[in-house]
PDB file of the backbone (N, CA, C, O) and the ligand in Angstrom, with CONECT records:
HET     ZN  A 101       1
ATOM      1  N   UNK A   1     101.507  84.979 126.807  1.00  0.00           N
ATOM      2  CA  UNK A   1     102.657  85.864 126.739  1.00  0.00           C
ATOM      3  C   UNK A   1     103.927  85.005 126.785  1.00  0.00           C
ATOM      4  O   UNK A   1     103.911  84.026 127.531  1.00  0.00           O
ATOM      5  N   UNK A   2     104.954  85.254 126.109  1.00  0.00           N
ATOM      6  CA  UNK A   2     106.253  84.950 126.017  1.00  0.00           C
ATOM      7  C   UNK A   2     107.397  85.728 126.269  1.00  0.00           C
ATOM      8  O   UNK A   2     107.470  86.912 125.939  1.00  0.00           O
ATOM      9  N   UNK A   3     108.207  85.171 126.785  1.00  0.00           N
ATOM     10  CA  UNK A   3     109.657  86.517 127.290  1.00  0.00           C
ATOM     11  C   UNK A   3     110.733  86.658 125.824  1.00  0.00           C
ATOM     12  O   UNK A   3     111.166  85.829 125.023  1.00  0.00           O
ATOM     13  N   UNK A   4     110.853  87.871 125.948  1.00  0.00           N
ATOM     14  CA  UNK A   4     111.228  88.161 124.293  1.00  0.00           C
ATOM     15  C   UNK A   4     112.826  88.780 125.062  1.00  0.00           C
ATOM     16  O   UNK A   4     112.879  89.403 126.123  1.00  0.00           O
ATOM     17  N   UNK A   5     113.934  88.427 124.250  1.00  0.00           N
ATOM     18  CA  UNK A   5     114.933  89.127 124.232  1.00  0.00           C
ATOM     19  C   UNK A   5     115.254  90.041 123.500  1.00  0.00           C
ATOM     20  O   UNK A   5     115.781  89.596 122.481  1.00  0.00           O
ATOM     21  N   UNK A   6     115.166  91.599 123.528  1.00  0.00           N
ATOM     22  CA  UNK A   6     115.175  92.176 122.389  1.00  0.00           C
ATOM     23  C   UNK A   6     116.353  93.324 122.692  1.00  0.00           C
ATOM     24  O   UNK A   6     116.586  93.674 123.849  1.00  0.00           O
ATOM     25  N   UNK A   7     117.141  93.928 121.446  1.00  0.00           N
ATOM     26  CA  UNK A   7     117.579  94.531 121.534  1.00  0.00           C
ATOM     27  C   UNK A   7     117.167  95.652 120.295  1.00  0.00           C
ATOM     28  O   UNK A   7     115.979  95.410 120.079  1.00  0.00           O
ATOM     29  N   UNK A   8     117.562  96.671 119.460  1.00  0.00           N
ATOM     30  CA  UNK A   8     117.025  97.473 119.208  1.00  0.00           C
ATOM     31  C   UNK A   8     118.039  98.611 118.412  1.00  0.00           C
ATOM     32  O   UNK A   8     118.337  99.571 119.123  1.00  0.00           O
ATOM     33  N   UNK A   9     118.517  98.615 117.234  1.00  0.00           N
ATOM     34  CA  UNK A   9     119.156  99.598 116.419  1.00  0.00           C
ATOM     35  C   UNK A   9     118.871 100.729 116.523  1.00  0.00           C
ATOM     36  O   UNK A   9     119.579 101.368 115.745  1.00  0.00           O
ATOM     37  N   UNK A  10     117.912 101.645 117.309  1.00  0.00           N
ATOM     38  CA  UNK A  10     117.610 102.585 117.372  1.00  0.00           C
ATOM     39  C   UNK A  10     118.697 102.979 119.118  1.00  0.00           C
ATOM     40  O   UNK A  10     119.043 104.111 119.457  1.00  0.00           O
ATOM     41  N   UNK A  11     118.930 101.961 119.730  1.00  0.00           N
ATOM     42  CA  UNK A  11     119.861 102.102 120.518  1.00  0.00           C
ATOM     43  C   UNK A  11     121.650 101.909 120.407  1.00  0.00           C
ATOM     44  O   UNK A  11     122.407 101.024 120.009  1.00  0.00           O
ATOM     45  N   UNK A  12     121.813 103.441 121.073  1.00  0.00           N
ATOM     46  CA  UNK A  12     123.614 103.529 120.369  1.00  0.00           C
ATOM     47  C   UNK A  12     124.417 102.297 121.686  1.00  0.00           C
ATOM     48  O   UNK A  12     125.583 101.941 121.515  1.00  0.00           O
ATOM     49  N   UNK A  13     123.657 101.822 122.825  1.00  0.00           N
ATOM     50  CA  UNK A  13     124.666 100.951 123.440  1.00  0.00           C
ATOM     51  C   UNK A  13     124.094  99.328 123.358  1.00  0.00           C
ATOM     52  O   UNK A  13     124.716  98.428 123.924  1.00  0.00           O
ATOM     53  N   UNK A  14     122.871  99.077 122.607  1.00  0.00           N
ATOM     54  CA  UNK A  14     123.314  97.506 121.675  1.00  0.00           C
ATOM     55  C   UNK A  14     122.632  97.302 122.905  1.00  0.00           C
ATOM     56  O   UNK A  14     122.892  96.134 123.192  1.00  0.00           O
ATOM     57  N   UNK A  15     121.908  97.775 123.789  1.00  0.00           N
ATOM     58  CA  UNK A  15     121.131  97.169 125.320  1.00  0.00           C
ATOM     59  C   UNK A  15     120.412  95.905 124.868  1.00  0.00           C
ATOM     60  O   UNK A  15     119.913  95.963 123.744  1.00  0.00           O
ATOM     61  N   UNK A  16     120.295  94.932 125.459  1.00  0.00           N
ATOM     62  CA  UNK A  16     119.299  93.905 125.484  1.00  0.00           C
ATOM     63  C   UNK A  16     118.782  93.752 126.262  1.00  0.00           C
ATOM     64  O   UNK A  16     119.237  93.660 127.402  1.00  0.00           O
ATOM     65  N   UNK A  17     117.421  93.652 125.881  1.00  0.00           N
ATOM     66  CA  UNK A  17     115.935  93.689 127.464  1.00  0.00           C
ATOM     67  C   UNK A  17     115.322  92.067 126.838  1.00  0.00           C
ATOM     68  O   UNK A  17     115.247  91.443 125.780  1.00  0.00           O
ATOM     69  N   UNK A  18     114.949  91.921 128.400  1.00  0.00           N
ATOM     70  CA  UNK A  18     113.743  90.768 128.580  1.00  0.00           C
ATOM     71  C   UNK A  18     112.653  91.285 128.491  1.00  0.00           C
ATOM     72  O   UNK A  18     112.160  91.779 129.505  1.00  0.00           O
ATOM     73  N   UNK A  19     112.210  91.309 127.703  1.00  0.00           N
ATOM     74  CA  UNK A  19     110.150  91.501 128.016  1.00  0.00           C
ATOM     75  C   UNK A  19     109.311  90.603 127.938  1.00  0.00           C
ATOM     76  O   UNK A  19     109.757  89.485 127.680  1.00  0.00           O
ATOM     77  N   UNK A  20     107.899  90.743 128.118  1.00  0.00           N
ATOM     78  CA  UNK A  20     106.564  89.702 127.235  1.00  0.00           C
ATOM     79  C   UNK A  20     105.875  90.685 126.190  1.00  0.00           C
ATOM     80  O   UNK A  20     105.459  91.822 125.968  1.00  0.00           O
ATOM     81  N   UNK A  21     106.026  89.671 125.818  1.00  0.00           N
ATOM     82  CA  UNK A  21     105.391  89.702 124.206  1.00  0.00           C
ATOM     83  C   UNK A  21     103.615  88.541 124.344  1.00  0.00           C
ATOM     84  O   UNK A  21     103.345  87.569 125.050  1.00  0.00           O
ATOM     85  N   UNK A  22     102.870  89.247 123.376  1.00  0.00           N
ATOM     86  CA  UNK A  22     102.121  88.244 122.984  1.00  0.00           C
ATOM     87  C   UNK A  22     102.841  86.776 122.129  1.00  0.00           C
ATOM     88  O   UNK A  22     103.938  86.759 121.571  1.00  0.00           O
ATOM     89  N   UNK A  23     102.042  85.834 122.217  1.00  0.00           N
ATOM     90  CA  UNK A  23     102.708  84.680 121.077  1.00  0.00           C
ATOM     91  C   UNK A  23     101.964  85.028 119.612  1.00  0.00           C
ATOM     92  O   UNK A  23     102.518  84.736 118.552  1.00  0.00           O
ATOM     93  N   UNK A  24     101.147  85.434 119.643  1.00  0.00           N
ATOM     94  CA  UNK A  24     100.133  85.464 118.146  1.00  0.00           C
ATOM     95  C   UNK A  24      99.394  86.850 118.162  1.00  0.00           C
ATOM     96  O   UNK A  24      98.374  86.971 118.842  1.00  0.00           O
ATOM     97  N   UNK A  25      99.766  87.637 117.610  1.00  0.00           N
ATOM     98  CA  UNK A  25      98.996  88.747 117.208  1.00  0.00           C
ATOM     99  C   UNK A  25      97.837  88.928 115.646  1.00  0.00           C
ATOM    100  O   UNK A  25      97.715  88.144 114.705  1.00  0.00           O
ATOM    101  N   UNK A  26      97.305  89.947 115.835  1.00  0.00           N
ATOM    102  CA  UNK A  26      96.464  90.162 114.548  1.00  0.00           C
ATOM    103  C   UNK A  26      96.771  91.453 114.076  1.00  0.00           C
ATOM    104  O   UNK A  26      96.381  92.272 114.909  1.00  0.00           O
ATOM    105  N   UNK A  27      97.287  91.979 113.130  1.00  0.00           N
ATOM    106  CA  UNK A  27      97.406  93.369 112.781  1.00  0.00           C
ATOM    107  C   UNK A  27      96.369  93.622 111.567  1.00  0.00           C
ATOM    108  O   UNK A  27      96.226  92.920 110.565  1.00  0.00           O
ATOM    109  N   UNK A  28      95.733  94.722 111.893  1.00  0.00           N
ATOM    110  CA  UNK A  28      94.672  95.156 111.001  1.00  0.00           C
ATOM    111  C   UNK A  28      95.351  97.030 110.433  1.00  0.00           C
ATOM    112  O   UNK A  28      95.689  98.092 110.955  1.00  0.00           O
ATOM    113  N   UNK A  29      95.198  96.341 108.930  1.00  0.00           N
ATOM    114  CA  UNK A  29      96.089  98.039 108.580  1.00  0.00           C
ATOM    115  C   UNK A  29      95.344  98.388 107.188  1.00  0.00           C
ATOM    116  O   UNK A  29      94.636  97.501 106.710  1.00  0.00           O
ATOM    117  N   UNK A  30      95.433  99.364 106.649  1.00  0.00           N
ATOM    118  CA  UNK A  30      95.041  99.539 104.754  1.00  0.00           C
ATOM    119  C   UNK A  30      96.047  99.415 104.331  1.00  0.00           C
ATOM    120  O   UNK A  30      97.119  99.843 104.759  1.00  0.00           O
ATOM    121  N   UNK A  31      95.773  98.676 103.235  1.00  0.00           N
ATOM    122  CA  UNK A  31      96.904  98.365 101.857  1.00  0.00           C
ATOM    123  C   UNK A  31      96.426  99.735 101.313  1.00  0.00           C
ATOM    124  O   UNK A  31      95.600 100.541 101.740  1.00  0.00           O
ATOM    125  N   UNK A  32      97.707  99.712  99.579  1.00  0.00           N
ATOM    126  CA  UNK A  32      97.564 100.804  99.456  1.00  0.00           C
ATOM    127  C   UNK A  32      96.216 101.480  98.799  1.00  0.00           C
ATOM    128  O   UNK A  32      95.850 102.654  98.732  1.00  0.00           O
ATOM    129  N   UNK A  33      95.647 100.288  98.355  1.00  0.00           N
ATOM    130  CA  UNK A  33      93.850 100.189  97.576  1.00  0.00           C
ATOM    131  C   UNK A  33      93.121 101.034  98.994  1.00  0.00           C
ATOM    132  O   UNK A  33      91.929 101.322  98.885  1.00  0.00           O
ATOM    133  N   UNK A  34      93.494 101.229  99.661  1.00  0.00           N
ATOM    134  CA  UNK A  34      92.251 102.042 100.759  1.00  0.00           C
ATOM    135  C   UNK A  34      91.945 100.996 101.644  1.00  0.00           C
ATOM    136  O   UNK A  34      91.503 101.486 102.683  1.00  0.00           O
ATOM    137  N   UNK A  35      91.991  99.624 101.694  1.00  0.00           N
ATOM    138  CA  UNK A  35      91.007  98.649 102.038  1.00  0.00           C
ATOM    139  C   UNK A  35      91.797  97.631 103.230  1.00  0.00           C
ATOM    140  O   UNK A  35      92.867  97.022 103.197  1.00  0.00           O
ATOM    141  N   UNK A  36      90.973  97.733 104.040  1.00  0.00           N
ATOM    142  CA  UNK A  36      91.511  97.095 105.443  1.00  0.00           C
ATOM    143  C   UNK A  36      91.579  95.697 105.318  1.00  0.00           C
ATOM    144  O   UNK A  36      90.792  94.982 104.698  1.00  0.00           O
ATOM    145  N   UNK A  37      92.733  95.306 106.050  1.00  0.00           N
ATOM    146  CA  UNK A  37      93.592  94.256 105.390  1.00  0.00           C
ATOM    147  C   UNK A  37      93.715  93.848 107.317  1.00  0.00           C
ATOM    148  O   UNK A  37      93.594  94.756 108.139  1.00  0.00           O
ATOM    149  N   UNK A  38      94.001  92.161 107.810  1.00  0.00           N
ATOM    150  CA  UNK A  38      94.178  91.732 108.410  1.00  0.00           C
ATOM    151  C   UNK A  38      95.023  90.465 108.454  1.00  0.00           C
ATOM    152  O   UNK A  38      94.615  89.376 108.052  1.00  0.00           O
ATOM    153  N   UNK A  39      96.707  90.771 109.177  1.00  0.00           N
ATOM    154  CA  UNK A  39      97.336  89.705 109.408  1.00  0.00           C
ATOM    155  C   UNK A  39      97.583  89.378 110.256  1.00  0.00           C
ATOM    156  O   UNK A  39      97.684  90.205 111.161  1.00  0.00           O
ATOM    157  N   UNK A  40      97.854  87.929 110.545  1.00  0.00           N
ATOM    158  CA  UNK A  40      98.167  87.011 111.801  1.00  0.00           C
ATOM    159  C   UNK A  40      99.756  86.820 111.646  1.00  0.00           C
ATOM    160  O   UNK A  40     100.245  86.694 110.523  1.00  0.00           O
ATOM    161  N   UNK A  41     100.617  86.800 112.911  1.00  0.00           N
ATOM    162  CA  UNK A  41     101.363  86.785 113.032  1.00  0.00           C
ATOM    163  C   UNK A  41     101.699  85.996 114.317  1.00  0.00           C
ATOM    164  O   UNK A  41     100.992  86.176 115.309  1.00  0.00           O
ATOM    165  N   UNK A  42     103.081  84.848 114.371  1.00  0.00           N
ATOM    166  CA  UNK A  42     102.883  84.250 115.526  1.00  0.00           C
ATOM    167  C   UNK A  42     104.435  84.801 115.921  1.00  0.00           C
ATOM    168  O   UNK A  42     105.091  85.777 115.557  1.00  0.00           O
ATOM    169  N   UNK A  43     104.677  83.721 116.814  1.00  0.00           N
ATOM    170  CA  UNK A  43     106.356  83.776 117.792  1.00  0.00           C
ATOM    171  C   UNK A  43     107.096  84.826 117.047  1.00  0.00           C
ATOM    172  O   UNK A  43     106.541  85.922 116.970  1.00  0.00           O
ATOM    173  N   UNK A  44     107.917  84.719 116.651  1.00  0.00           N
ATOM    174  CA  UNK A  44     109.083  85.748 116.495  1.00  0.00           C
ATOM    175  C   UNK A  44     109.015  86.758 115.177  1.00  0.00           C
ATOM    176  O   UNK A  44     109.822  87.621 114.833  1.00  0.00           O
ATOM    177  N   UNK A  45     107.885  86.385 114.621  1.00  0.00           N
ATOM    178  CA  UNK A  45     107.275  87.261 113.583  1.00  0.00           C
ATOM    179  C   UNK A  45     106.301  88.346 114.237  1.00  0.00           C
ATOM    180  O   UNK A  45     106.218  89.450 113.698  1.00  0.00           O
ATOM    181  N   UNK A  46     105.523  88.042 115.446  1.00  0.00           N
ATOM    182  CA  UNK A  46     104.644  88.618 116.460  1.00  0.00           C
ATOM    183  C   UNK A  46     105.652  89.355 117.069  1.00  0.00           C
ATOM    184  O   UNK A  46     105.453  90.570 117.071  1.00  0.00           O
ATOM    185  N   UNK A  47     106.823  88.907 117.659  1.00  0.00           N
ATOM    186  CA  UNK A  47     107.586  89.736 119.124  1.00  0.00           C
ATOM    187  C   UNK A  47     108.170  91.161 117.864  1.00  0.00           C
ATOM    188  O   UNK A  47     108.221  92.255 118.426  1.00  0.00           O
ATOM    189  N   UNK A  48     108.575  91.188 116.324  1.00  0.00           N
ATOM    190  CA  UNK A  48     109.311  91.989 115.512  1.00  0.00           C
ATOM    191  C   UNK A  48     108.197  92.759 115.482  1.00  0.00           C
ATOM    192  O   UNK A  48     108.337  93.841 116.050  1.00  0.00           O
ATOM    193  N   UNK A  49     106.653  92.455 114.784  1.00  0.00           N
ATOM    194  CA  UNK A  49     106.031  93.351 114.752  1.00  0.00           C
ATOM    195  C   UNK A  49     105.440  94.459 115.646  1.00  0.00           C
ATOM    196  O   UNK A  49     105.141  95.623 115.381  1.00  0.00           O
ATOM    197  N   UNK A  50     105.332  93.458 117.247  1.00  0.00           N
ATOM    198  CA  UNK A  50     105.149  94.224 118.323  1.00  0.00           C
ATOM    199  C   UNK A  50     106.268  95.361 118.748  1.00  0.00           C
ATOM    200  O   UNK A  50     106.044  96.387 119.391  1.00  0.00           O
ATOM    201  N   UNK A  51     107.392  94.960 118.278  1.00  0.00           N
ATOM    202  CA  UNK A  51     108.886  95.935 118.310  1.00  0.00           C
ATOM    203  C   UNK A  51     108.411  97.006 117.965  1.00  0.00           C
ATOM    204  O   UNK A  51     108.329  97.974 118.721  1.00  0.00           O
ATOM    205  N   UNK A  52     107.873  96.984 116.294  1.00  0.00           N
ATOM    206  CA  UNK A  52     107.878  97.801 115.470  1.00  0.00           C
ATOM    207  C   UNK A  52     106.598  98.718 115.659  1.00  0.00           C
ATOM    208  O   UNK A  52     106.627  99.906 115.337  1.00  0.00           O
ATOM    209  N   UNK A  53     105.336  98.039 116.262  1.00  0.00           N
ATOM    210  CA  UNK A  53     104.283  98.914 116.766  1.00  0.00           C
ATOM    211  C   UNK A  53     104.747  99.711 117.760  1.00  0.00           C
ATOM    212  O   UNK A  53     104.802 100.913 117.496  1.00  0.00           O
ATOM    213  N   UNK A  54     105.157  99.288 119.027  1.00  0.00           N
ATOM    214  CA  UNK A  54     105.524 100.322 120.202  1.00  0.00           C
ATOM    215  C   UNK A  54     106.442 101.020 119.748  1.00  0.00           C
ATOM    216  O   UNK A  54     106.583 101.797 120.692  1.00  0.00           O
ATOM    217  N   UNK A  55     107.583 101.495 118.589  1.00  0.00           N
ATOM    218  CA  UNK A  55     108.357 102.397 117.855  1.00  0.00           C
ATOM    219  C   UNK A  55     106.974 103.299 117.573  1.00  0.00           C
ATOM    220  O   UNK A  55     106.596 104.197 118.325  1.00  0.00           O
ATOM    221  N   UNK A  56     106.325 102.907 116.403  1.00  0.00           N
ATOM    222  CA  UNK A  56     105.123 103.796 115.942  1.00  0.00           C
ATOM    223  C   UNK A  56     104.556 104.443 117.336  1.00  0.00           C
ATOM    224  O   UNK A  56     104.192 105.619 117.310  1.00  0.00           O
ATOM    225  N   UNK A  57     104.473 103.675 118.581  1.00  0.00           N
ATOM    226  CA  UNK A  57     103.639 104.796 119.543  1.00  0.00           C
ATOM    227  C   UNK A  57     104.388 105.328 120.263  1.00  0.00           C
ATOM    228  O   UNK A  57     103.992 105.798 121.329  1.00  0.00           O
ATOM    229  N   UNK A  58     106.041 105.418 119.765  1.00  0.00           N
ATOM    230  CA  UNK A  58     106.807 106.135 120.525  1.00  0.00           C
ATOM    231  C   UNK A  58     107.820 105.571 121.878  1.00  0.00           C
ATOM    232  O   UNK A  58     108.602 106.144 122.637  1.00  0.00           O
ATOM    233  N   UNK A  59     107.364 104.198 121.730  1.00  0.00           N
ATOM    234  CA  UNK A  59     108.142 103.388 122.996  1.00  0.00           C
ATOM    235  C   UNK A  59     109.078 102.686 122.364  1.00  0.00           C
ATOM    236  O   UNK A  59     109.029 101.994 121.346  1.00  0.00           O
ATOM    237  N   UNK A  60     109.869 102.933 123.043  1.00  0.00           N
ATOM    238  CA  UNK A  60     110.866 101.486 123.246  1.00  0.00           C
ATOM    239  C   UNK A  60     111.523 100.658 124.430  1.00  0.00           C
ATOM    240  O   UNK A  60     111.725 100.873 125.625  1.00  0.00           O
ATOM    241  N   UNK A  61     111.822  99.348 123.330  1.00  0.00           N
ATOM    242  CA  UNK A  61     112.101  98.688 124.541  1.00  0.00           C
ATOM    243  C   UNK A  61     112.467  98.110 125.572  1.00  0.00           C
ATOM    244  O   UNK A  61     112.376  96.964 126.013  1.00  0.00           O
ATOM    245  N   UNK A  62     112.936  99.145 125.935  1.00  0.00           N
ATOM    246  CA  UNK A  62     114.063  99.206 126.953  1.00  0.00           C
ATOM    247  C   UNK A  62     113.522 100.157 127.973  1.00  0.00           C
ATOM    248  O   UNK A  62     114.083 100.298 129.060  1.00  0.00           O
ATOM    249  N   UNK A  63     112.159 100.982 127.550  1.00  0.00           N
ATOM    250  CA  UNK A  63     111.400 101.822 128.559  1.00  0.00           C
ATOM    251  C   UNK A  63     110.899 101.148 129.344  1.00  0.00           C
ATOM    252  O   UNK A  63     110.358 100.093 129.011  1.00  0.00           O
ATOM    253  N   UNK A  64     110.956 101.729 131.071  1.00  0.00           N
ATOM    254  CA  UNK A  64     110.496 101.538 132.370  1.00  0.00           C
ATOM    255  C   UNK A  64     108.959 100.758 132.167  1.00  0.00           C
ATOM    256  O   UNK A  64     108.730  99.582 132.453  1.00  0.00           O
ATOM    257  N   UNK A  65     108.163 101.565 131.700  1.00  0.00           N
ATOM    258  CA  UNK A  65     106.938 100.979 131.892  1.00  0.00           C
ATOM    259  C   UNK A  65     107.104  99.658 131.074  1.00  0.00           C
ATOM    260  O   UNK A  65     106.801  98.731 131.826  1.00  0.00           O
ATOM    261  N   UNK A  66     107.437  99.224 129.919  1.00  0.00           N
ATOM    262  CA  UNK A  66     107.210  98.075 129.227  1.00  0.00           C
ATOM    263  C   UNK A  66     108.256  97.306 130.197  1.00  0.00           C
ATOM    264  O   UNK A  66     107.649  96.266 130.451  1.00  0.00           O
ATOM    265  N   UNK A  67     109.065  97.269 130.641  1.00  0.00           N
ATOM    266  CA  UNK A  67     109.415  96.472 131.809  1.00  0.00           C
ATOM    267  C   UNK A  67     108.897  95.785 132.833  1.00  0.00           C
ATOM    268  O   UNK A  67     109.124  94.722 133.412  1.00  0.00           O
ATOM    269  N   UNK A  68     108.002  96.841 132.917  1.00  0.00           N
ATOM    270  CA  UNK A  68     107.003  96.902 134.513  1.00  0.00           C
ATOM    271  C   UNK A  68     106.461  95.373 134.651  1.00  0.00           C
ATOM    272  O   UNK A  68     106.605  94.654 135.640  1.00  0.00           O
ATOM    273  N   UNK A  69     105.688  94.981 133.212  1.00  0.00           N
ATOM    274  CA  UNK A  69     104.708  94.162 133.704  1.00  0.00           C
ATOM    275  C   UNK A  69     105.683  92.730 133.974  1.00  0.00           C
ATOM    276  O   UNK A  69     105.212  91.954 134.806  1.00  0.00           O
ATOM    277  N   UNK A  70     107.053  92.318 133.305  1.00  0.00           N
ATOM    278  CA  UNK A  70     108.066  91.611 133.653  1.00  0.00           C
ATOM    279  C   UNK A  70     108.242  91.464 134.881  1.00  0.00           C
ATOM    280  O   UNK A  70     107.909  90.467 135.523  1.00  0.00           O
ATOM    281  N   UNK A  71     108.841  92.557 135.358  1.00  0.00           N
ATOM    282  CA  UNK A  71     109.081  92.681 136.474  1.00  0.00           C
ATOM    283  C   UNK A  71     107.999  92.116 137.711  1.00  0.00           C
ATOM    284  O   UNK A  71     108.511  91.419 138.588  1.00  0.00           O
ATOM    285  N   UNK A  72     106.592  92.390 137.789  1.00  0.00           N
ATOM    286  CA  UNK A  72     105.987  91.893 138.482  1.00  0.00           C
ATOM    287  C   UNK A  72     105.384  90.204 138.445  1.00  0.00           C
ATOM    288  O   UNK A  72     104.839  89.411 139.213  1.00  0.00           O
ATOM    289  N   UNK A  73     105.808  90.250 137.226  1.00  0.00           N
ATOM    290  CA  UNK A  73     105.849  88.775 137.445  1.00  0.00           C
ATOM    291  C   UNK A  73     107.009  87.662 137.646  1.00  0.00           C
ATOM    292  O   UNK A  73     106.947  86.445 137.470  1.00  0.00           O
ATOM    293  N   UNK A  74     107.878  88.316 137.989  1.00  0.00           N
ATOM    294  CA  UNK A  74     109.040  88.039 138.450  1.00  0.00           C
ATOM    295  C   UNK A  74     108.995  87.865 139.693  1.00  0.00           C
ATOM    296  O   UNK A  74     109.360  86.825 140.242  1.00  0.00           O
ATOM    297  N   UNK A  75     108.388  89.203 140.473  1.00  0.00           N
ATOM    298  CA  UNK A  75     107.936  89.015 142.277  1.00  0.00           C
ATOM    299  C   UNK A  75     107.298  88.244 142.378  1.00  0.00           C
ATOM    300  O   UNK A  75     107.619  87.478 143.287  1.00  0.00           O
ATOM    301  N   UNK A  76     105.752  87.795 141.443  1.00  0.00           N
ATOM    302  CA  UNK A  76     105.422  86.691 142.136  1.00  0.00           C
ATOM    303  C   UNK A  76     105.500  85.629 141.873  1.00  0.00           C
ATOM    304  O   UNK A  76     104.455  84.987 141.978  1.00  0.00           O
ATOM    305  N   UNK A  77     106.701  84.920 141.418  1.00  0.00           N
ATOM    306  CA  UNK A  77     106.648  83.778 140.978  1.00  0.00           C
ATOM    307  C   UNK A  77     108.213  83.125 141.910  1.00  0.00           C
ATOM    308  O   UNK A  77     108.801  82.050 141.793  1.00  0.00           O
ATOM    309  N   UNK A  78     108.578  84.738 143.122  1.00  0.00           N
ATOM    310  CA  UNK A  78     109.431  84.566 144.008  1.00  0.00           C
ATOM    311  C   UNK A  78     108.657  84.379 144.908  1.00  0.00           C
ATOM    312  O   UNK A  78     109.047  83.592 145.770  1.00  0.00           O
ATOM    313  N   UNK A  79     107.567  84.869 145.049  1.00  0.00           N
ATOM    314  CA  UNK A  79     106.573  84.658 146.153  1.00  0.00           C
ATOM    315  C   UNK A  79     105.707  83.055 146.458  1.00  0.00           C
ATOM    316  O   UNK A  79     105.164  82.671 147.493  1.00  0.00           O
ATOM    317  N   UNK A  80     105.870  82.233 144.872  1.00  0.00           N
ATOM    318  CA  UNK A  80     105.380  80.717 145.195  1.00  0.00           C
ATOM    319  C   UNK A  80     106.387  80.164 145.497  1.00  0.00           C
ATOM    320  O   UNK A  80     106.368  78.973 145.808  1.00  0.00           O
TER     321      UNK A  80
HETATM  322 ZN    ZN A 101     113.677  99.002 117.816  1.00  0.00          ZN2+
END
């Protein structure tokens, strides 16, 4: 995981969040032939597409829970 700075056009005050991101994803989708198609995606091509998936499931990111897991690793890395 990597800490992503993201901000987000779908937001009217331009917010910028810290999150984690994967570094390398795989997206598996159909082209328009019907036929399942698989791409790799790394650093900042990975953190856009992950943007653009949690839009599709309705999140964004600037929501509480996608924060969450930041956040706790924030406590414990006050705790070493
Ligand atoms: Zn967005």
């Amino acid at each position: 995981m990597i800490p992503s700075k993201e901000g987000c056009l779908s937001l009217e005050d331009g917010d910028v969040t810290t999150r984690k991101r994967h570094q390398t994803i795989a997206l598996r989708s159909f082209n328009p032939a019907r036929q399942l198609t698989q791409e790799y995606f790394n650093d900042s091509a990975a953190v856009v597409v992950q943007h653009e998936m949690d839009h599709l499931d309705g999140r964004m990111c600037n929501d509480r829970e996608n924060l969450s897991d930041l956040s706790q690793e924030n406590k414990s890395k006050k705790q070493t």
